[in-house]
C-alpha positions in Angstrom: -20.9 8.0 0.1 -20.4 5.2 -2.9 -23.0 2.9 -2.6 -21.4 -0.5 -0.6 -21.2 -4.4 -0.8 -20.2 -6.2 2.2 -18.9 -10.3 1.6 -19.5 -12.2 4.6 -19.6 -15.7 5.4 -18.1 -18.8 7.3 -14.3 -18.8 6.8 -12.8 -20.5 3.6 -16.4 -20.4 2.0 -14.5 -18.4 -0.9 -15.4 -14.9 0.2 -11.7 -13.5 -1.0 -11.7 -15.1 -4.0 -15.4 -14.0 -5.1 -14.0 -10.4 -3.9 -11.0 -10.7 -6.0 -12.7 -11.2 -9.0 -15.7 -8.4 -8.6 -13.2 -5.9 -7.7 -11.5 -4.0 -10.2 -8.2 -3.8 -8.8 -4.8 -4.9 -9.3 -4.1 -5.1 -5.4 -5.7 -8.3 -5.1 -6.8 -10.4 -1.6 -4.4 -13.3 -0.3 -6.6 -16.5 -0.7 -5.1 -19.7 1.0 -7.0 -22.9 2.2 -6.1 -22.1 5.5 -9.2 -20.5 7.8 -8.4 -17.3 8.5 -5.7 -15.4 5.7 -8.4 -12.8 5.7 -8.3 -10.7 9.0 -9.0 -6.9 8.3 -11.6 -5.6 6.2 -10.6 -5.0 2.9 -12.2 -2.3 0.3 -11.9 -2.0 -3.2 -14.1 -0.8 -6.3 -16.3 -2.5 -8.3 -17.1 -1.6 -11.6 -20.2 -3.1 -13.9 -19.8 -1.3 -17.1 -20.3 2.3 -16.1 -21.7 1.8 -12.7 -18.9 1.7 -9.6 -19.4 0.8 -6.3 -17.6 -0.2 -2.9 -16.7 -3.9 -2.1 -15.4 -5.6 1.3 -13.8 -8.2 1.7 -14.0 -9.3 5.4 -12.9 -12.1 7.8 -14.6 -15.4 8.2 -17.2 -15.0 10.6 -16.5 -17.6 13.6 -17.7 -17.4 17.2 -15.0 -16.3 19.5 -13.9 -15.4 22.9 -13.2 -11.7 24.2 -10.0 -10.6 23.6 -8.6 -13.1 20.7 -7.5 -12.3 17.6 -10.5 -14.0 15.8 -12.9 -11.5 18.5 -10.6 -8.8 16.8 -11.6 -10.1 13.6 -15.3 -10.0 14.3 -15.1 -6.6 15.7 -13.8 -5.3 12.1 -16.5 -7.6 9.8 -18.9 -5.8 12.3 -17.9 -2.7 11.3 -17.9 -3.8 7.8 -21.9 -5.3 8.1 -22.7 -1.6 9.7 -20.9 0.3 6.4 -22.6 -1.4 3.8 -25.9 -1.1 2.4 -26.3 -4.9 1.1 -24.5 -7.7 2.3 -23.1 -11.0 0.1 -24.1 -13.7 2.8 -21.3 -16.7 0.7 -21.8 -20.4 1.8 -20.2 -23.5 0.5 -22.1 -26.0 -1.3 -20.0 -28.9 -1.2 -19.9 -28.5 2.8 -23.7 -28.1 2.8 -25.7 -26.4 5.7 -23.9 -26.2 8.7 -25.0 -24.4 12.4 -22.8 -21.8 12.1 -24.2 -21.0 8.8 -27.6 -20.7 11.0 -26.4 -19.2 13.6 -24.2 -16.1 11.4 -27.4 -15.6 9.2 -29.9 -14.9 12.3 -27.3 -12.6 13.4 -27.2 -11.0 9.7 -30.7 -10.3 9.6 -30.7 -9.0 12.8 -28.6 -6.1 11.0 -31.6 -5.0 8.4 -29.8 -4.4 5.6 -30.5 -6.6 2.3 -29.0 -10.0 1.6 -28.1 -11.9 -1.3 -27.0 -15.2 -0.5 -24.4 -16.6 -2.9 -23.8 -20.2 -3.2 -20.8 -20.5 -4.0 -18.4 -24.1 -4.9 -21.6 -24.8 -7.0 -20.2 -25.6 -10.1 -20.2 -29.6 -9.4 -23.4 -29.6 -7.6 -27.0 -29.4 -8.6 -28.1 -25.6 -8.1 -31.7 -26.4 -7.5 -30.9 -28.9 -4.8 -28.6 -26.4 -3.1 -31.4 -23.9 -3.3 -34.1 -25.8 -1.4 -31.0 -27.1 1.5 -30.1 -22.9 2.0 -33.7 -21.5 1.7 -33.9 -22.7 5.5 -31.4 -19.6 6.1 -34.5 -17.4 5.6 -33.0 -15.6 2.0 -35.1 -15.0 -0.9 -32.9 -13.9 -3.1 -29.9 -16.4 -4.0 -27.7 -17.0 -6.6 -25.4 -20.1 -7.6 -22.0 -19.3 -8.3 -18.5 -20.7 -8.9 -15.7 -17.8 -7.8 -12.6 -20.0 -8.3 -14.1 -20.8 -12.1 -16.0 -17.2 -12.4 -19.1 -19.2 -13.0 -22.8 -17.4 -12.0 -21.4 -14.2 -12.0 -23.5 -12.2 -14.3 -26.5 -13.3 -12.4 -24.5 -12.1 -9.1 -24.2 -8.6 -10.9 -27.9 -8.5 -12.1 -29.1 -9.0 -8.6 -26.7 -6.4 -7.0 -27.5 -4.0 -9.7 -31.2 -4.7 -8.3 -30.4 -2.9 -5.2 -28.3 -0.1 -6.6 -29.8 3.4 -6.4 -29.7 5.3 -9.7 -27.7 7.9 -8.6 -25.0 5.6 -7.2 -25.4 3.7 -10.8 -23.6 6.4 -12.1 -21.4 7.5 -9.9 -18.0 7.3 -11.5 -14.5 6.1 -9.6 -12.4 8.1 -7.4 -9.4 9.2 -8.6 -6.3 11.5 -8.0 -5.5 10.4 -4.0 -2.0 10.5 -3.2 -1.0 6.7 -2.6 1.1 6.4 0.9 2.0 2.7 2.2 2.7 2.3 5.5 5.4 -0.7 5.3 8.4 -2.1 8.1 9.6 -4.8 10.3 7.0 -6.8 12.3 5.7 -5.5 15.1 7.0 -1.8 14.6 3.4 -0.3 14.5 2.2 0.1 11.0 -1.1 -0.4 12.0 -1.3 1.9 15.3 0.2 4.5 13.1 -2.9 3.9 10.9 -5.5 3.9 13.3 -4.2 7.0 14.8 -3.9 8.5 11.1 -7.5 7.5 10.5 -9.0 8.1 14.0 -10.0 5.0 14.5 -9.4 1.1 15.3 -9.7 0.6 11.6 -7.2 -2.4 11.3 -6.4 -5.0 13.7 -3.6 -4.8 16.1 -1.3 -7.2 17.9 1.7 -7.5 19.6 1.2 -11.2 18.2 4.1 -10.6 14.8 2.3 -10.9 11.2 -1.7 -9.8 12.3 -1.7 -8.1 9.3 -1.8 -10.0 6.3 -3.7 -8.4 3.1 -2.3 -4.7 2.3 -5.1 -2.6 3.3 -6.1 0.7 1.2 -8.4 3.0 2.9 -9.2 6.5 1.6 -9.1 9.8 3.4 -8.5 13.1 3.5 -5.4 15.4 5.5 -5.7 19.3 5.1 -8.4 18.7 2.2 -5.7 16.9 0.3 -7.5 13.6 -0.5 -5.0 10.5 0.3 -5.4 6.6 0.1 -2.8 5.1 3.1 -2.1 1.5 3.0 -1.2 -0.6 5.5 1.2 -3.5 4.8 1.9 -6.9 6.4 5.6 -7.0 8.6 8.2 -7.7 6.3 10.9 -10.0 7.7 14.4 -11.0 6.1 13.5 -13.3 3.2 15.8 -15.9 5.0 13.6 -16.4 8.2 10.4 -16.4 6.0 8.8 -20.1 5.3 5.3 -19.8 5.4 3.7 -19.6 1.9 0.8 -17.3 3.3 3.8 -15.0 4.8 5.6 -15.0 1.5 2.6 -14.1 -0.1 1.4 -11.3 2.7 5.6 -9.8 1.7 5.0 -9.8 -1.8 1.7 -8.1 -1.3 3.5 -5.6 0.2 6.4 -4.9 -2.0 4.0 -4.7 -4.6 2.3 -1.6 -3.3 5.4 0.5 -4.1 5.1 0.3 -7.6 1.7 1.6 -7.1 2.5 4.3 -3.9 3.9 7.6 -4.2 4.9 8.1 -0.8 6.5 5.3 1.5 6.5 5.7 5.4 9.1 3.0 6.6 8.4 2.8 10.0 10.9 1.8 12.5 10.9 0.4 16.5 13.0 3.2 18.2 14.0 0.2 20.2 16.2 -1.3 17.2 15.7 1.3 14.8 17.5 1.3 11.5 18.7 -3.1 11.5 19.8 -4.5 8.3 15.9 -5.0 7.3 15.2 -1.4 7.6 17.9 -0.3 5.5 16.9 -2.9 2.5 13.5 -1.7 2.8 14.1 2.1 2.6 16.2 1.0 -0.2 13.9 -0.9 -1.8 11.7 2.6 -2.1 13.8 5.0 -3.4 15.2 2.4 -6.0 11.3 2.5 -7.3 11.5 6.3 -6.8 9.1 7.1 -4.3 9.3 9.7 -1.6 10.6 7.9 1.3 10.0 9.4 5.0 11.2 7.4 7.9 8.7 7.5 11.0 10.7 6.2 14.1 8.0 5.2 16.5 8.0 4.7 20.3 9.6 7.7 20.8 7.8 8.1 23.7 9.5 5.4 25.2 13.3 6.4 24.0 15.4 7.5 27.3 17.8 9.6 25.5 16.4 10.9 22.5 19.3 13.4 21.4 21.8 10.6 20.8 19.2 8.4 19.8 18.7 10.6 16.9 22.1 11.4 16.2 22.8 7.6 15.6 19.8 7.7 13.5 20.7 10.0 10.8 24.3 8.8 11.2 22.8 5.4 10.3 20.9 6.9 7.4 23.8 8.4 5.8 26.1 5.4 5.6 23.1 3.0 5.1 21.1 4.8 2.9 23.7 7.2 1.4 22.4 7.3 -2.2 20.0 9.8 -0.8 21.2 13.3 0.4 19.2 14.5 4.1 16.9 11.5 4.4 13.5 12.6 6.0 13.0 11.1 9.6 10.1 11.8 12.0 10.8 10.8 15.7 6.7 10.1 16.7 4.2 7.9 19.1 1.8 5.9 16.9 -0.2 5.2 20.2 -0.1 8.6 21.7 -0.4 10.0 18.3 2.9 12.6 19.1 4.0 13.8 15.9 1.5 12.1 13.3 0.7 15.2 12.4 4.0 16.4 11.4 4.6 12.9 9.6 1.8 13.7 7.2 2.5 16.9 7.1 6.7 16.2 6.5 5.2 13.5 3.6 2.9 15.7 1.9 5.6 18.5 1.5 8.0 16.1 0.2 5.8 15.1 -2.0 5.4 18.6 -3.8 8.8 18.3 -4.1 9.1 15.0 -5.4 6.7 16.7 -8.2 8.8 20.1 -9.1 9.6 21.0 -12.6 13.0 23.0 -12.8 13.8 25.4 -15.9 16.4 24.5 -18.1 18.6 27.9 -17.4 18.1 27.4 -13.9 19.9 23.8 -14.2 22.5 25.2 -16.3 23.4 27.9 -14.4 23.3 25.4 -11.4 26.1 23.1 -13.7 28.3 26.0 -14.0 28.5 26.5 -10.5 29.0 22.5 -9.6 31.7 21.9 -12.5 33.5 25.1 -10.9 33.6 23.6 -7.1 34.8 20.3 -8.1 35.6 19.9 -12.1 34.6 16.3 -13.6 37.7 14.0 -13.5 40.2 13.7 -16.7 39.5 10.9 -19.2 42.2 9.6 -21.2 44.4 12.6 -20.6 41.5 15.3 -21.9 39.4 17.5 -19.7 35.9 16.2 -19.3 33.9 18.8 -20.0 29.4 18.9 -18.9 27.6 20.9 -21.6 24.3 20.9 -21.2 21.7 20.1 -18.2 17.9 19.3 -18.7 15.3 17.7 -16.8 13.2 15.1 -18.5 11.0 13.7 -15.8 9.8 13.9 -12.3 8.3 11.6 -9.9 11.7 11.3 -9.2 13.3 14.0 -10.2 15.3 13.0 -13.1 17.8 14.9 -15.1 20.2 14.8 -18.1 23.5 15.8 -18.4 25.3 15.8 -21.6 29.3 15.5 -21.8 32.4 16.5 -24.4 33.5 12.7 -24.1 32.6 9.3 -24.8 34.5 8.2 -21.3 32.8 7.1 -18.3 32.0 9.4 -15.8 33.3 8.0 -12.4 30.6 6.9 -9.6 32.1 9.2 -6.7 31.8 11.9 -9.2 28.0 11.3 -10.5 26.9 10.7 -6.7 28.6 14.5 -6.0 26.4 15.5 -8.8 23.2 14.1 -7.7 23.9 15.9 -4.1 25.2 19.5 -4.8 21.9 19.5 -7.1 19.6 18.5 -4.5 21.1 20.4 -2.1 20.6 23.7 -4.8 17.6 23.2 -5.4 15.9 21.6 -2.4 15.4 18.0 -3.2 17.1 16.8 -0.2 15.5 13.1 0.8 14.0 12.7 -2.6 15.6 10.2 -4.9 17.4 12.3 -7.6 18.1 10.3 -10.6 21.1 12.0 -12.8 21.8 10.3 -16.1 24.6 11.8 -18.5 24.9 11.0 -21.9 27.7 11.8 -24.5 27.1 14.8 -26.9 28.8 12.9 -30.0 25.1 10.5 -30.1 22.8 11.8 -27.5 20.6 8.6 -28.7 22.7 6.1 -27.7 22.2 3.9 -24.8 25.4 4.0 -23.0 24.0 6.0 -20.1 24.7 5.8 -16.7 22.6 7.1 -13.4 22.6 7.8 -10.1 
């Protein structure tokens, strides 16, 4: 296992911020003044020059009662403090020593693993000062720092580099996982469905709406297929939304599906498929991406037959771009079907990735010109030459016609379908663009 930096500390001591900028990611931490926009632990990599190795970002550390969300927090920096093998104790300067700073660092040491403590906010206060206040934490090694201004951060590196192993040292980054995100309404179970995915209580859960904040990536590994899932914070209409820390939690979110390749929109069998369900599967197969719909609760539907039937009739007037929309009835709590979700995902997925041979497509455009011919065009026959396909991850195809006329929509949707439906690619997004033979350079094309 990569070798592993835990940040701890008091909350809003800067602990996201310091992760965001020694993590070499583009997913970055929401950072907010308020306490607490940090709830999950968060992993990313770090990378100084050659050498990687595993960062966490983690809540504040607070003293809490059983059973609150901020005692759910704790649990999950615990786990954090147990993974890594040197901890990041950050304090705040400018606040000085407090007694929870006291109280959190008996409680680190306690843990035996190494500590660096980073004073951080210090670029307006005398270092050396600072020093002498924190050296009653009990920490020998310590470093000044400014995250918000990326001030003290080569000494930061030198002393973490300190405690690397020289086999981790040169360790180099994982790459190639398949990249799912778990995204949906508030409260649907994104992160049950993650736990239960991972085997354990690796995120927080609630029925309190929007406990999950930062977009969580967490590596694993289905079948031997190796896999990074990411849960995503509840996405509500952007109408009901007026919280900045919210807004900034949804656009986290969306941004993972330019990075994803598979999206699993999960729905409340309770309400499944509302307005905000449909605009969110919609959102993913207009970036592309494989797009499986995991209805959950089912074990709490009464009539599951009809509830299904309304389902897919739902899909295919709401979603209708998309020929045979994949849908998974499961349990994220009982853990009924996650197996067949992943498995339903993955195999889409392969799909999502096949190369088709020219003569196969062309034979294919024979046959669909034959069952329904293309429509007339200022009196003349329309006629489809030529088919090729020049991408995947979508699918995506060319088509080349006689005519410099428009090829209706009703009659390039038709296409898209009878050629998903030949060749498999039903619940993919299959993008169809046909071009006119007189200039097949010219940008006048137009897609389904």
């Amino acid at each position: 296992m990569a070798f592993t930096v835990a940040i701890i500390g008091r909350p809003n001591v800067g602990k996201s911020t310091l992760f965001n900028r020694l993590s070499n990611t583009r997913h970055k931490a929401l950072v907010d003044p308020r306490p607490g926009a940090t709830r999950d632990r968060r992993v990313a990599t770090a990378k100084i020059d050659d050498q990687t190795f595993n960062i966490i970002d983690t809540a504040g550390l607070e003293q809490a009662s059983p059973n609150t969300m901020t005692a759910h927090m704790m649990v999950q920096t615990d786990k954090a403090i147990q993974e890594a093998d040197l901890l990041l104790m950050v304090v705040d300067v400018r606040a000085g020593l407090t007694g929870e700073d006291s109280i959190f660092a008996k409680k680190i040491r306690k843990s035996g693993k190494p500590v660096i403590l980073v004073l951080n906010k210090s670029e307006s206060s005398n270092a050396q000062t600072a020093l002498v206040e924190f050296s009653r934490l009990g920490f020998k090694d310590a470093v000044a720092t400014s995250a918000e201004h990326a001030i003290g951060l080569p000494d930061l590196w030198e002393s973490i580099m300190s405690y690397m192993p020289e086999e981790e040292q040169e360790k180099p980054a994982e790459d190639g996982k398949i990249k799912i995100a778990i995204i949906g309404r508030p409260n649907a179970g994104k992160s049950t469905l993650m736990n239960q995915i991972l085997g354990e209580d690796r995120v927080i859960t609630s029925p309190v709406a929007g406990t999950t904040r930062d977009a969580i990536a967490i590596p694993f590994a289905w079948k031997g297929t190796p896999i990074e899932i990411i849960d995503t914070a509840g996405m509500r209409r952007k109408s009901r939304i007026e919280d900045d820390l919210e807004k900034r939690s949804v656009s986290d979110a969306l941004e993972m599906l330019n990075f994803c390749h598979i999206v699993i929109l999960v729905v409340d069998a309770g309400s499944p498929l509302d307005k905000q369900d449909l605009t969110l599967g919609d959102r993913a197969l207009s970036e592309g991406r494989v797009l499986v719909i995991a209805i959950n609760k089912w074990d709490t539907v009464t009539a599951p037959q009809k509830l299904l039937g309304d389902i897919y009739n739902k899909l295919e007037h709401g979603l209708g771009q998309v020929k045979g929309i994949l849908a998974v009835p499961i349990s994220a709590r009982t853990g009924y079907h996650v197996p067949e979700l992943l498995d339903t995902a993955l195999e889409a997925y392969g799909r999502w990735n096949m190369q088709i041979p020219t003569s196969r497509l062309n034979d294919w455009l024979i046959d669909a010109t034959e069952d329904h011919s293309p429509p007339m065009y200022n009196g003349k026959q329309v006629h489809l030459r030529y088919a090729t396909q020049s991408n995947t991850r979508p699918p995506t195809f060319l088509l080349f016609s006689s005519t410099q006329g428009d090829i209706p929509e009703h009659y390039r949707r038709y296409l898209a379908h009878h050629l998903s439906e030949a060749f498999n690619l039903n619940g993919l997004p299959v993008r169809v663009f046909i071009r006119k033979k007189k200039n097949p350079y010219a940008n006048d094309e137009n897609s389904v």
